[in-house]
KEPADO-620910 format. One record per residue (C-alpha): residue in three letters; chain; z, y, x. Coordinates in Angstrom, 3 decimals, padded with zeros to 6 digits. Each point is the difference from the previous one (the first is absolute). Last residue first. Layout:
BEGIN
R residu chaine        Z        Y        X
R    Ala      A        Z        Y        X
...
//
This chain:
BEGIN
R residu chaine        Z        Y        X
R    Unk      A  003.527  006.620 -016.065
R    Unk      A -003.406 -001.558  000.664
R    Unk      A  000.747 -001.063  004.174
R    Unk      A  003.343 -001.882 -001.802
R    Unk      A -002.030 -002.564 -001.897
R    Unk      A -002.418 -000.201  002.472
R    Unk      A  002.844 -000.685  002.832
R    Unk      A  001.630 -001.843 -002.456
R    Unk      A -002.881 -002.699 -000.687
R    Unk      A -001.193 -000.145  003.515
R    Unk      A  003.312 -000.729  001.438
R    Unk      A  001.090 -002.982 -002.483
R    Unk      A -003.059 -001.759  000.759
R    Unk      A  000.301  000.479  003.621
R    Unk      A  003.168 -001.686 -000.363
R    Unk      A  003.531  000.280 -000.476
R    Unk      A  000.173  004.398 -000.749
R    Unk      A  002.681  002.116  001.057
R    Unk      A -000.306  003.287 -001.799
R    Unk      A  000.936  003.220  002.328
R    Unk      A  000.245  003.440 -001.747
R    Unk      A  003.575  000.007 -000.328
R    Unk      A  001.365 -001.572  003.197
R    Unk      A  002.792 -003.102 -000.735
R    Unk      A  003.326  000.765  000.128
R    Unk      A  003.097 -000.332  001.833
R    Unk      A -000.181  003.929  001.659
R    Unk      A -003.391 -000.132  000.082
R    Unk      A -002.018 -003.340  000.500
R    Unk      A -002.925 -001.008  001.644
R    Unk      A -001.420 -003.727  000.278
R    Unk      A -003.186  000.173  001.952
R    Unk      A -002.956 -001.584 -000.454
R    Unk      A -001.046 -003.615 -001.537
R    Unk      A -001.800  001.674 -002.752
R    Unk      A  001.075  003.420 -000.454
R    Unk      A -001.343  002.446 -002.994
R    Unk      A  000.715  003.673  000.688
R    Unk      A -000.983  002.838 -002.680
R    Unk      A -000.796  002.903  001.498
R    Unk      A  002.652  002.932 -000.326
R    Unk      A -000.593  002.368  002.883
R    Unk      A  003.348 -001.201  001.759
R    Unk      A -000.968 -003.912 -001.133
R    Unk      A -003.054  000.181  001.309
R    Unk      A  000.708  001.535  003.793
R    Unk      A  003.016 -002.631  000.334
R    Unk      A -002.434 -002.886 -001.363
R    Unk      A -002.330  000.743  002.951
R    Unk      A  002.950  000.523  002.279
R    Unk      A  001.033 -003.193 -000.491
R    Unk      A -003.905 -001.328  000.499
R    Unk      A  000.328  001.424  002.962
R    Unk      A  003.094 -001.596  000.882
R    Unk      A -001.244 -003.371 -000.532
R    Unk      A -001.180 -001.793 -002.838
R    Unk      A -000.267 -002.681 -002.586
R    Unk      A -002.894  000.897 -002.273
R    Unk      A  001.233  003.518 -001.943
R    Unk      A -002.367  000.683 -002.946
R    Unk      A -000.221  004.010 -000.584
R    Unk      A -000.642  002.170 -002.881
R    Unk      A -002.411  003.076 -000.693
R    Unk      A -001.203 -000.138  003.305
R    Unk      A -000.911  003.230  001.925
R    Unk      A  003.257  001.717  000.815
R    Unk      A  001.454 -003.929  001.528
R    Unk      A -002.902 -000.237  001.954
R    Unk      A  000.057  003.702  001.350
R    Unk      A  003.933 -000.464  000.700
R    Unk      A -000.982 -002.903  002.340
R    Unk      A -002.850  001.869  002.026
R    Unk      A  003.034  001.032  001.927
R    Unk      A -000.300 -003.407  001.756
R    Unk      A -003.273  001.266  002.148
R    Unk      A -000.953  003.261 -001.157
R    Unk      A -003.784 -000.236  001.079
R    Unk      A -000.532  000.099 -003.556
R    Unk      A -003.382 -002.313 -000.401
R    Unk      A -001.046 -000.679 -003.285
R    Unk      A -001.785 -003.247 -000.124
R    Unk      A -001.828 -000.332 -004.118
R    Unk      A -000.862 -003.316 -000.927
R    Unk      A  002.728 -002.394  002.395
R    Unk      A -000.920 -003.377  000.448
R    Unk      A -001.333 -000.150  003.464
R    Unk      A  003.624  001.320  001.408
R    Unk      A -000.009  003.764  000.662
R    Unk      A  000.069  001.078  003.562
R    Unk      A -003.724  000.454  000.144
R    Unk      A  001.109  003.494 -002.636
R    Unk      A  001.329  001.494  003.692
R    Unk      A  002.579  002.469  000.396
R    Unk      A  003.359 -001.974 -000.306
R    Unk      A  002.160 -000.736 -002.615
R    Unk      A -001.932 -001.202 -002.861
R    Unk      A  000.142  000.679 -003.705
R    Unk      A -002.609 -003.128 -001.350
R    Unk      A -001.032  000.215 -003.343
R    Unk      A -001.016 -002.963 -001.096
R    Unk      A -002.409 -000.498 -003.310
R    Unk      A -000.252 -003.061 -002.211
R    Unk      A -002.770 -002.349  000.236
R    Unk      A  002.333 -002.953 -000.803
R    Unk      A -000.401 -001.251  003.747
R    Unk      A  000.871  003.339  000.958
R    Unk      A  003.009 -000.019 -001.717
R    Unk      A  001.257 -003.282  001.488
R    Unk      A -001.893  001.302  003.473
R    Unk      A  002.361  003.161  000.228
R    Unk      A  003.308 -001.691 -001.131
R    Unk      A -000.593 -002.146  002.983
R    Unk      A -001.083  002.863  002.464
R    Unk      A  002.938  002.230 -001.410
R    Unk      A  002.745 -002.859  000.488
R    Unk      A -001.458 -000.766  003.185
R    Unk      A -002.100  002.219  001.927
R    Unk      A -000.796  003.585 -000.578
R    Unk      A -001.658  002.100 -002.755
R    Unk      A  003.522  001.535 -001.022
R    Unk      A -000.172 -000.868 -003.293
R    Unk      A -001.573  001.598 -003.127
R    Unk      A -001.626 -002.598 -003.155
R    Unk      A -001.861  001.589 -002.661
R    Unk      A  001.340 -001.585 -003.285
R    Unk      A -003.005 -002.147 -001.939
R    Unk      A  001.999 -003.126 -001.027
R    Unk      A -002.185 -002.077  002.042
R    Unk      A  000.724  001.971  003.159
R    Unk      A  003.762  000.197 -000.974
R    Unk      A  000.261 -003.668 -000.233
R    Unk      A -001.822 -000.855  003.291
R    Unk      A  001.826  002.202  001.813
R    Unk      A  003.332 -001.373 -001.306
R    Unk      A -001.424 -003.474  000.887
R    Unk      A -000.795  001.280  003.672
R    Unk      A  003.192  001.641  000.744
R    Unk      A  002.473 -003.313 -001.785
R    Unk      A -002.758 -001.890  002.874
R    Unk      A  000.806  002.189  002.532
R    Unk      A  003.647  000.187 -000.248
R    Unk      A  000.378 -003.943 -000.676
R    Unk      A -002.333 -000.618  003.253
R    Unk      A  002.576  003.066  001.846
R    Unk      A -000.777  003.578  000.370
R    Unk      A -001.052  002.175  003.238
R    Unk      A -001.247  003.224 -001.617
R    Unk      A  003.155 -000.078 -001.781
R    Unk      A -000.301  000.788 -003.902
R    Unk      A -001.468  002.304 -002.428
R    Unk      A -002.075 -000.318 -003.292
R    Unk      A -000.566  003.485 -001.324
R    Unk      A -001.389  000.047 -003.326
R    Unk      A -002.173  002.662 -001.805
R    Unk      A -000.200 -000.632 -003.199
R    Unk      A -003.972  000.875 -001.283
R    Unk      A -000.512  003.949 -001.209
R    Unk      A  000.407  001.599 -003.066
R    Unk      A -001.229  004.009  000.610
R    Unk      A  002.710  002.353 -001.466
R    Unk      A -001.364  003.256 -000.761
//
């Protein structure tokens, strides 16, 4: 039996993003708490802290994968802290759990992020992230969206499918 269940929607970035990072972050948050998808970052700072209160601030629910040991690691907006103690490895367990992922800018762990996705076949939306082609072409699997917006709508368009 198939139980229906909420989208869930990674939202994954630098733990060290810009103003127009953290603010894209917070508004995607936002939209996804009010929208009713269960929100999974990495429970850090940054992208995941901002995308963290936007959905918390809609009453949504954060599940934060950490890396370390300890659930005090989790930033004060994260619902449920669970600790991995599997530092950036914890990565692959974000990308398994969501059922699509919004890119916010991002570094290389956010790279490898969209790397784990796309092999298991999540749907990748980037906003402001990086550009990845194959041999000329763009990456199936990644949308690129404008705005937070834009992000929101495909990710829960593409989470369904």
């Amino acid at each position: 039996m198939t139980r229906e269940h909420p989208p869930y929607v990674a939202v994954i970035g630098p733990g060290v993003a810009t103003a127009e990072e953290t603010a894209a972050a917070e508004q995607v948050g936002r939209l996804l708490g009010r929208a009713g998808a269960i929100v999974v970052n990495g429970g850090s700072t940054g992208v995941m802290e901002a995308a963290s209160r936007g959905a918390a601030s809609e009453g949504g629910t954060v599940v934060g994968i950490l890396p370390g040991f300890d659930r005090s690691e989790a930033n004060e907006h994260v619902t449920v802290a669970l600790p991995t103690g599997m530092g950036e490895m914890r990565n692959a367990l974000i990308a398994r759990t969501a059922d699509v992922l919004i890119a916010v800018g991002g570094e290389f762990g956010t790279l490898s992020e969209i790397a784990f996705a796309l092999k298991i076949g999540r749907p990748v939306v980037g906003l402001g992230t990086w550009d990845l082609v194959r041999r000329g072409e763009g990456v199936a699997g990644v949308e690129a969206a404008d705005d937070p917006d834009q992000a929101v709508e495909l990710a829960l368009r593409l989470g369904r499918t």
